[in-house]
C-alpha positions in Angstrom: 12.4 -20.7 21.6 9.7 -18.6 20.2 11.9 -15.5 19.4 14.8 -17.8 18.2 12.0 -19.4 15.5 11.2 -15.7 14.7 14.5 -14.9 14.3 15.2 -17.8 12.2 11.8 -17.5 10.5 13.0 -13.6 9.5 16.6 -14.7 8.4 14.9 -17.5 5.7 12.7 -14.5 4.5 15.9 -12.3 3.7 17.8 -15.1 2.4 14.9 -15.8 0.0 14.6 -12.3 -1.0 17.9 -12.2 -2.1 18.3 -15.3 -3.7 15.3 -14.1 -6.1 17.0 -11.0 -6.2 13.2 -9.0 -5.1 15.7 -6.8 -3.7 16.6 -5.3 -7.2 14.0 -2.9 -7.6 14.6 -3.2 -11.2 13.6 -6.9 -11.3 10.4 -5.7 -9.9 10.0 -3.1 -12.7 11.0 -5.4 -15.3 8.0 -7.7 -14.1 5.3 -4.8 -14.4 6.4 -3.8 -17.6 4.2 -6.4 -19.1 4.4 -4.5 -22.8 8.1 -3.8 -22.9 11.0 -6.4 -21.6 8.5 -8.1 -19.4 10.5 -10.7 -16.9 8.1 -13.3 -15.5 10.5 -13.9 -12.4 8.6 -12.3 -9.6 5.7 -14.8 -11.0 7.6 -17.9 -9.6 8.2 -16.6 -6.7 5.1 -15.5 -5.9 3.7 -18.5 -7.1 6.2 -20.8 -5.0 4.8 -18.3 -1.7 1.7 -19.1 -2.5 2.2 -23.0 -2.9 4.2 -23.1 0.3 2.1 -21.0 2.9 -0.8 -23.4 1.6 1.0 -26.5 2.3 1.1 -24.6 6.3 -2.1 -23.7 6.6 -3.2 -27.4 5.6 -0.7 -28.7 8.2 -1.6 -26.1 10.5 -5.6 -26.6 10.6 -5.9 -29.4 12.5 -3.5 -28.1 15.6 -4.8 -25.7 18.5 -1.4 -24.4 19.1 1.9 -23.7 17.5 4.9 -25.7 18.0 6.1 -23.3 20.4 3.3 -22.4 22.3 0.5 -19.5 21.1 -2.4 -19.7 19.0 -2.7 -20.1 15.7 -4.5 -17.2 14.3 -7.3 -18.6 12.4 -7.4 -17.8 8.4 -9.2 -15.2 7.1 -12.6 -14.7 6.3 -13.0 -11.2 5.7 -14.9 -11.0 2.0 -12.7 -8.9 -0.6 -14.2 -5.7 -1.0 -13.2 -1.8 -1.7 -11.6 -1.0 0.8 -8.9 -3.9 0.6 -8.9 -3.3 -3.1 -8.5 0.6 -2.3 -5.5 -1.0 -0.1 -4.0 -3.3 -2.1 -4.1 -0.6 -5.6 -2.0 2.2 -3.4 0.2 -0.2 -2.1 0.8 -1.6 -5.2 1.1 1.7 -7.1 3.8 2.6 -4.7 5.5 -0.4 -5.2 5.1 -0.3 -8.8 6.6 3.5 -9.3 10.0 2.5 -6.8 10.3 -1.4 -7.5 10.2 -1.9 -4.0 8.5 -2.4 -0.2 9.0 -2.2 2.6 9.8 -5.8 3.5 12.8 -6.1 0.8 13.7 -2.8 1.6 15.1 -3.3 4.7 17.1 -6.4 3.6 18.6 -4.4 0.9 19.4 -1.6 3.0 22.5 -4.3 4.2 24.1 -3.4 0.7 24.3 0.0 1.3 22.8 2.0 -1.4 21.3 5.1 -0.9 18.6 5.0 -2.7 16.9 2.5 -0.6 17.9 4.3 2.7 16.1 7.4 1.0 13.5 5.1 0.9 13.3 3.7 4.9 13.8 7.4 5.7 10.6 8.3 3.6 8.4 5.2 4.6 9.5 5.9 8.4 8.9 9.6 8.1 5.3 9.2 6.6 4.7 6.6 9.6 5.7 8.8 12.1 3.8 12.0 10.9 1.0 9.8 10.6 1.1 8.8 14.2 1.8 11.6 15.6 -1.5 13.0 13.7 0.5 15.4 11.5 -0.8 13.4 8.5 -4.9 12.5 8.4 -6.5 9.9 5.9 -9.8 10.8 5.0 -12.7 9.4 6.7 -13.3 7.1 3.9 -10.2 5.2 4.4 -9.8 5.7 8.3 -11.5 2.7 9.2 -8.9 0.4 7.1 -5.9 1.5 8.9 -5.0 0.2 12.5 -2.4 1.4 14.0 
């Protein structure tokens, strides 16, 4: 049951992707270009995430398990500080100069463009050489990554 909820769970995820069209790297650009034709959709659908993963946590704080057996991992209490900024900036630099991550990328790989399967290619490239130890982050930022 567990794998069927995740597989469920995954296929609600894509559908919403493409529904808000976050699979049009273009849309994505459109909302960063906050001085030129600025499009406030990725706003709303963040904003909708947002409202509906709170609604879960407050149903989920009270239980000790899922539905389908496991624990629920409890919610984070890690303070914001550099080195998630330092994160969250270089993620969002990448996804700012494509339109696009990784997540949505691999739902719009379905319609076939190349551009985007450039793009896996890349992202699963960097990933391997990092773990095979072909790529090395500086100490600074060693600690943030687990792999």
């Amino acid at each position: 049951m567990r794998k069927l909820t995740a597989l469920a769970s995954g296929l609600l995820f894509s559908f919403g992707l493409i529904v808000s069209d976050m699979v049009n790297p273009a849309r994505v650009i459109a909302f960063l270009d906050v001085t030129g034709d600025w499009d406030p959709t990725l706003a709303f659908v963040m904003g909708g995430a947002i409202a509906a993963a709170s609604v879960a946590w407050i149903i989920a704080r009270p239980r000790k398990s899922a539905y389908f057996g496991g624990a629920i991992p409890p919610m984070p209490t890690q303070p914001v500080d550099r080195k998630l900024v330092t994160g969250s900036a270089i993620f969002g630099i990448g996804w700012g100069l494509v339109g696009i991550c990784p997540g949505p990328a691999i739902v719009a790989l379905s319609f076939g463009k190349w551009e985007i399967a450039v793009f896996i290619i890349a992202m699963m490239a960097g990933m391997a050489l990092y773990n095979f130890g072909l790529i090395k982050l500086p100490d600074r930022l060693r600690s943030t990554v687990k792999v």
